[in-house]
C-alpha positions in Angstrom: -3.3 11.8 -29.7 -5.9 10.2 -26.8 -7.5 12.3 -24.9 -8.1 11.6 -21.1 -11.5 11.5 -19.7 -11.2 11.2 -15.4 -14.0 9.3 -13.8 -14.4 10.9 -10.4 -17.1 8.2 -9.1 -14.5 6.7 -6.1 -14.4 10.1 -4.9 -18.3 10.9 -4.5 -17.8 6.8 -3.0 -15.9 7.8 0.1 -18.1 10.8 0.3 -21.4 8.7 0.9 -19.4 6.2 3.4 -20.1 8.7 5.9 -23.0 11.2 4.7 -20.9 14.1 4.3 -19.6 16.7 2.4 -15.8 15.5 1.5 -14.0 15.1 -0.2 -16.0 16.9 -3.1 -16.0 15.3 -6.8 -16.6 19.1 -7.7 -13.1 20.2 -5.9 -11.7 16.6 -7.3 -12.8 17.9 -11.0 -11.1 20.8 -11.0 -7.6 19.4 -9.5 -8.2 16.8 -12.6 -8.3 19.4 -15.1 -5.1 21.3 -13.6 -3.5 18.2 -14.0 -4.0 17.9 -17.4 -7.4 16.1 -17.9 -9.6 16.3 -20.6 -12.8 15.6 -19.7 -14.4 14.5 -16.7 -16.6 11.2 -16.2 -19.0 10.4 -13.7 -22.0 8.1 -13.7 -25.2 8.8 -11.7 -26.4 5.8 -10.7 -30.3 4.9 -10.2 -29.6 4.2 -6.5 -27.3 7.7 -6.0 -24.8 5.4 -4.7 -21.7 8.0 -5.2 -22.9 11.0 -7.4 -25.2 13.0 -6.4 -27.7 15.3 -8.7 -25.9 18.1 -6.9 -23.1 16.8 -8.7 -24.1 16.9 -12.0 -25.8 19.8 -11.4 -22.5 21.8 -10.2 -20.5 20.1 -12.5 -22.1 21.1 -15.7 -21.3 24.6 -14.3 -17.7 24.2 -13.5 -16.2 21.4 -15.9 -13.7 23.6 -18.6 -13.4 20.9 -20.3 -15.7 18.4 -21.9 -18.1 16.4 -19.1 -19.4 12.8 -19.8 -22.3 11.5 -18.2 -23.0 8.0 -17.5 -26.1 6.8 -17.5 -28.7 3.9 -18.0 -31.2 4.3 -20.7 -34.0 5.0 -18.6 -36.9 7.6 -19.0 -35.7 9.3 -15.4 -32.1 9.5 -16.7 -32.7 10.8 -20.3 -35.2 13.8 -18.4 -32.3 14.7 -16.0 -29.7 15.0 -19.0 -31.8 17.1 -21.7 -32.1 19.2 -19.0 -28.5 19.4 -17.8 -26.9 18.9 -21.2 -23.7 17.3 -20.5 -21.5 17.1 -23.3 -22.0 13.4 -24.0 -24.1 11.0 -22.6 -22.4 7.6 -22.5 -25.4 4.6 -22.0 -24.0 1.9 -19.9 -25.6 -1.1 -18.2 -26.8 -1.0 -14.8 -27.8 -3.3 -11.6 -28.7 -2.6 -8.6 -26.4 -5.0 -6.9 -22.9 -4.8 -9.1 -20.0 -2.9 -7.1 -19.2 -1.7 -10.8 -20.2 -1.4 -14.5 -19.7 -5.6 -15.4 -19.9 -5.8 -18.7 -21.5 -3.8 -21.9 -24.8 -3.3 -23.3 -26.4 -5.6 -25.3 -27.4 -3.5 -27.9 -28.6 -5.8 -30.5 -31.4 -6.8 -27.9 -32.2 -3.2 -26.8 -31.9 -2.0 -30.4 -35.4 0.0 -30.8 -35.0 1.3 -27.2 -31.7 2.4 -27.3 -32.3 4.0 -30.9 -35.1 6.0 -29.0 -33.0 7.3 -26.4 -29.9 8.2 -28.3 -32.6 9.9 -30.8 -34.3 11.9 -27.7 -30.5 12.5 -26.6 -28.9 14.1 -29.8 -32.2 15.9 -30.6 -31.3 17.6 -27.6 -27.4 18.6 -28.7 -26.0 15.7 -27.0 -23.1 13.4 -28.3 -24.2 9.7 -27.5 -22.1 7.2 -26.7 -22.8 3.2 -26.1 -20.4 1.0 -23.8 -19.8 -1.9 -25.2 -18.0 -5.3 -25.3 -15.6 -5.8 -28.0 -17.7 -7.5 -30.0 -18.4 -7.3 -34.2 -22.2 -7.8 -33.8 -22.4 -5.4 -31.5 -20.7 -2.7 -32.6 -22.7 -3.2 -35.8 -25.9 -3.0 -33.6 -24.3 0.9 -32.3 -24.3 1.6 -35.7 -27.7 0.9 -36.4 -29.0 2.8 -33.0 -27.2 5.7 -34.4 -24.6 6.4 -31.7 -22.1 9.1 -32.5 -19.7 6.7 -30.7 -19.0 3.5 -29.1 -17.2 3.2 -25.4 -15.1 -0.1 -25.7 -15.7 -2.1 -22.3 -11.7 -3.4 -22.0 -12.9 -5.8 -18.6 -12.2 -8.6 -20.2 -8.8 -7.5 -21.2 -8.0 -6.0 -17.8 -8.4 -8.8 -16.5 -7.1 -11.7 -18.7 -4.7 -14.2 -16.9 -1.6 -15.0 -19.1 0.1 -13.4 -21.9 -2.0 -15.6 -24.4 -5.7 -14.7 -22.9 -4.6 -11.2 -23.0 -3.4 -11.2 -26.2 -6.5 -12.8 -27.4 -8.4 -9.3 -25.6 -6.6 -6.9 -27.2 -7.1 -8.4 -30.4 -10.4 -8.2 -30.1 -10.2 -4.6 -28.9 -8.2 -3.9 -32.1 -10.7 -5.3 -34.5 -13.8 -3.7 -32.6 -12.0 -0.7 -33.4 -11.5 -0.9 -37.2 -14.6 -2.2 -37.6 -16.1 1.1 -35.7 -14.0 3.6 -37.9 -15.2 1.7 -41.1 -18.8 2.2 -39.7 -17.8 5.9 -39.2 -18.2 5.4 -35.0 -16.1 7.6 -33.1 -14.3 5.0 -30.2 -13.4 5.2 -26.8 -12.5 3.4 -23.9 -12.4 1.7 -20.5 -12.7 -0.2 -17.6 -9.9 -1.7 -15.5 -7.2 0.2 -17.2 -4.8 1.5 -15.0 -0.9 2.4 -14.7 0.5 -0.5 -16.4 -1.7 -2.2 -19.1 -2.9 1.3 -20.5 -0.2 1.5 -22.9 -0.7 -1.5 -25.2 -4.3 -0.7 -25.8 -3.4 3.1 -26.3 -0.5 2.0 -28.9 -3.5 0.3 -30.6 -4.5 3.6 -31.8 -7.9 4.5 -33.0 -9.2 5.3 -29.7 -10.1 8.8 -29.3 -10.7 8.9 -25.3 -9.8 7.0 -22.5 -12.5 7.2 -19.3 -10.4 5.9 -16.4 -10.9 6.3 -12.6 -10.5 3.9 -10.1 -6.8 3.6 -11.0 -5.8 7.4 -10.7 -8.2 7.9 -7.2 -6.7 4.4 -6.1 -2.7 6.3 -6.6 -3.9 9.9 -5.5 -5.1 8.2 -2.2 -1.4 6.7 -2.1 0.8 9.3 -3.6 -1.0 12.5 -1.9 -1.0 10.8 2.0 2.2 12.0 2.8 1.9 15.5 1.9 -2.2 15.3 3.4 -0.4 13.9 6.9 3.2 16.3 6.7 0.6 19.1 6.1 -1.7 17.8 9.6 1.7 17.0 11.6 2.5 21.0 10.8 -1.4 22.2 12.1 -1.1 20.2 15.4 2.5 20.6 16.2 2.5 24.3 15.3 -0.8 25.6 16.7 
């Protein structure tokens, strides 16, 4: 069975829209995990555009489960998490001007430098995991870094317009993963998933983890409102 990983990146977003203090990804965490979460995901960004280093730093402290760091292969990034340790260190991709993560590494270009980072990364007990587009030459190229696993980027499939394009994306999802469990690559997932295409890649099978987030804040802003405004109708009418 898949496990869930909860990226709580949209939460630390609203934060930083006005410079405060709420809501908290910490607080978010934790109501993740009650609701059944595996893991938690967040990704801290060169620019500190939504999570914070007080994040991480509190996070590693309070996360039951199993935390996931996201995180360009840069010499900064690789200091901050030997010395936080976060479970797994997923390298992703990153510009400065991209609202999110567009596509996956190219690994077969960055091959010496990502084999020294995921090297420096598991030296230091962590699992190391590259994101990548569902592509055969690349997830040959993960194998020769030495990542423990590969994070499928399924964009393109999210995304696909018709039944045919999609079908086309999840085929290539599908062989990506057989051809990382021949390799002996541990797989996960994500990107655009949400409420209603998650369940044809997930009856895929193979994929050990799914990272989602926007989807899940996206409905939590939606489903909680009414019980956020019932619960400030009650303050100011009963004061």
């Amino acid at each position: 069975m898949a496990r869930l990983g909860v990226n709580i990146d949209h939460v630390a977003t609203i934060r930083q829209a006005r410079g405060g203090e709420e809501p908290d990804p910490v607080a978010a965490a934790a109501i993740a995990e009650l609701g059944g979460a595996d893991g938690i995901t967040i990704h801290l960004r060169e620019d500190r555009r939504h999570i914070q280093d007080r994040d991480l730093k509190i996070l590693r402290q309070t996360v039951k489960t199993r935390l996931n760091l996201e995180m360009a292969a840069s010499d900064e990034m690789v200091t901050i998490a030997l010395a936080v340790k976060p479970d797994c260190c997923t390298l992703v991709p990153e510009k400065r001007q991209e609202l999110t993560t567009e596509g996956g590494l190219d690994v077969r270009i960055s091959l010496d430098r990502l084999t020294e980072v995921t090297e420096r990364l598991q030296e230091g007990g962590v699992i190391v995991s590259l994101f990548i587009d569902p592509d055969p030459d690349q997830v040959k190229a993960a194998s020769k870094v030495g990542a423990d696993y590969i994070e499928i980027h399924t964009g393109a499939f999210a995304g696909a317009k018709g039944w045919k394009r999609e079908e086309q994306e999840l085929r290539k999802i599908e062989n990506a993963i057989k051809l990382a469990q021949k390799l002996g690559l541990g797989v996960n997932a994500g990107h655009g998933l949400n409420y209603t295409n998650i369940r044809k890649v997930a009856a895929l099978g193979g994929i050990e983890e799914f990272n989602i987030g926007h989807s899940i804040i996206s409905r939590a802003v939606l489903a909680g409102l009414e019980k956020a405004v019932r619960d400030m109708v009650d303050l100011v009418k009963y004061a």
